[in-house]
C-alpha positions, 0 to 999 in steps of 0.5 A: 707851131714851132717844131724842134727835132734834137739830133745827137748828130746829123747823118747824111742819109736822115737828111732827105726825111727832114727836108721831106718833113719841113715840105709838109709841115710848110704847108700846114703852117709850121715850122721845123728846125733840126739841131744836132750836134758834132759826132764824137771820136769813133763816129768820125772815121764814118764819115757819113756825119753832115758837120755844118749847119745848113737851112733849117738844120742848125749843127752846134758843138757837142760836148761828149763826157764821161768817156762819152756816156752824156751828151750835151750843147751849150745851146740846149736850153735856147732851142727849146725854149723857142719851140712848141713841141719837141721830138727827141731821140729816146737815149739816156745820154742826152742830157736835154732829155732830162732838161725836157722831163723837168720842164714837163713835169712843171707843165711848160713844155710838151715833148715826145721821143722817137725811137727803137724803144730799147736797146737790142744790141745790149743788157736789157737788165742793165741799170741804163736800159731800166732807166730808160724803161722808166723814163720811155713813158714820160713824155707826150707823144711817142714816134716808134719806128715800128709796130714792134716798137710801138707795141713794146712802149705799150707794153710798158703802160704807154697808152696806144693813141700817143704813139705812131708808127713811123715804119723807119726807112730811109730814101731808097729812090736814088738806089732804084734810080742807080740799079734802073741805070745799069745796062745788061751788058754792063752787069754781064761785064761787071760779072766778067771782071770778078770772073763769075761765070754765066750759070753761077747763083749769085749770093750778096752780103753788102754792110758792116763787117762786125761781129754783131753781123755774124761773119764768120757764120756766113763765111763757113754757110757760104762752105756748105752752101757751095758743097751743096750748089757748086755753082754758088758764088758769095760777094761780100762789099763793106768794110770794118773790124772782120776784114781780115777774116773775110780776106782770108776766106776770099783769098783760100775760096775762088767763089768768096769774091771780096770787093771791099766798099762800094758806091754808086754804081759799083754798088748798084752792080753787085745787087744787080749780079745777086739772087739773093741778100745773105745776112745772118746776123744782125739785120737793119735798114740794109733789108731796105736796100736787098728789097729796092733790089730785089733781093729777099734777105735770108737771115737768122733768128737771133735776138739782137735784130734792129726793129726793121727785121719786122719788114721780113716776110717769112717765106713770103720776101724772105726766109729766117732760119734757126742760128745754125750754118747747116740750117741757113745754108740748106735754106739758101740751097732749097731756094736756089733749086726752085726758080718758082720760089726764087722769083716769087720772093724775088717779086715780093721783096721789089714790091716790099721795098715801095711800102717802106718808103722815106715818102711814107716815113715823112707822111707818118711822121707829119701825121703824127705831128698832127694828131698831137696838135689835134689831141 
């Protein structure tokens, strides 16, 4: 069978689960082709797009209208037509989207979305996300990232047994591989260099700044936290549109160290010097790197979470508390003060981290495959 992945764009960190995929579906005698198209403008500056084609992933020209709303390839139409099955991202900006929902209704295509199932970070009553509650059910399989996705598409008259649960991830072993890497004395000279003294409790934020992220927040938590743990220590590594709020307070408060982006082994370091991972607000697939580290993730509970906030614990690889800085920071304290508790989340969380693997990702995803063809 001919399996064909649309991708509006081709990021670097999906390559390992593609290749992981074409492995197993090798092996059961298919065939898979990801096609994917070039970032618009304000995912260049990114740089963590792959803009040639390469093997089995094909990366054609997009063309982005309507102040980028759709999206389309000239090539859309061949692509599908050599396919037997097509797994499409749930968006109502692909215009194949559309091509694919005709071409079902005429009962000579078969395809399936994968997906978060709705868009958390907007309107949920806007006119684009009742589109897409509308058409999320006109398809012939669906491949929801989590169980919350997967109930949530049930939820809206889809039945259970076309739906897998992906548990999206992404590959965290070269991050393991990387944090096994660096010594002991490494990370105590790493701790010298920011001038972190042997007794300090060291928090980490390492991701986006944006205000989604809940910058702000942390940075005034990380005030309280300090008054009530004098020895508390934050470091912030990223970079975007709160940089500037994050120099400040790392410029006014000696504990608010701010390295800027890492990679690689500077990265690798800072998760090895952390207790614990702060992020309060919005919560992705970092949680995966904090648990490969084993970090729990402290965060907050707000409505605007990526799916993968379903991998926290409470209490058990992490702590959610209520939107309120004297609330988190009292919560990050508590857990500071009771190594017993600190360790336990630290254990649960490394442990945490060899469930939501990108090995078990592909594994679902083929199985899911599978059981389609089964059907």
């Amino acid at each position: 069978m001919n399996i064909l992945i649309f991708q509006p764009m081709l990021k670097q960190y999906r390559m390992p689960l593609f290749v992981k995929m074409s492995e197993l579906l090798k092996e059961c005698g298919h065939e898979l082709r990801v096609v994917s198209g070039s970032p618009p403008k304000y995912e260049i500056s990114k740089a963590d797009n792959i803009c040639e084609s390469n093997g089995f992933c094909i990366v054609e020209k997009s063309h982005w209208v309507f102040n980028e709303r759709l999206h389309y390839l000239h090539s859309n139409f061949s692509h599908i037509l050599w396919a037997d099955f097509v797994i499409t991202e749930q968006a109502n900006k692909h215009i194949h989207n559309y091509i694919l929902i005709i071409l079902r209704w005429g009962g000579f295509k078969k395809f399936a979305y994968w997906g978060h199932g709705q868009n958390r970070q907007g309107n949920t009553s806007s006119f684009r996300e009742l589109i897409k509650r509308r058409l999320s059910t006109h398809c012939d399989w669906w491949f929801a990232y989590t169980k919350g996705v997967a109930d949530y598409v049930a939820g809206l008259g889809y039945d259970p047994a076309k739906i897998t649960i992906l548990n999206n991830s992404v590959d965290t072993s070269n991050f393991r591989k990387v944090l096994a890497e660096q010594s002991s004395d490494r990370v105590m000279q790493f701790k010298n260099e920011l001038g972190i003294s042997v007794n300090s409790r060291v928090g980490l934020y390492c991701g986006s700044l944006y205000a989604e992220k809940k910058i702000e927040f942390l940075l005034n938590s990380a005030l309280l936290i300090r008054e009530l743990n004098p020895n508390f220590v934050l470091i912030i590594v990223g970079d975007g549109a709160d940089r500037a709020i994050v120099k400040e307070y790392s410029d006014n408060y000696s504990f608010i160290k701010y390295l800027g982006p890492l990679f690689a082994e500077q990265k690798a370091l800072s998760f090895r010097i952390a207790e614990l991972f702060l992020c309060p607000g919005l919560v992705g697939l970092a949680i995966l790197d904090a648990f490969t580290a084993g970090l729990p993730l402290f965060t907050c509970d707000i409505p605007n979470h990526s799916p993968e906030i379903e991998y926290l614990d409470q209490n058990v690889n992490g702590i959610m508390t209520g939107a309120n800085e004297r609330d988190y920071a009292q919560a990050v304290d508590d857990v500071l003060r009771d190594d017993d508790t600190l360790n336990k989340l630290r254990t649960n969380a490394l442990d945490s981290s060899m469930k939501f693997t990108i090995e078990n990702m592909a594994a679902n995803f083929v199985d899911g495959i599978k059981a389609f063809i089964a059907n």
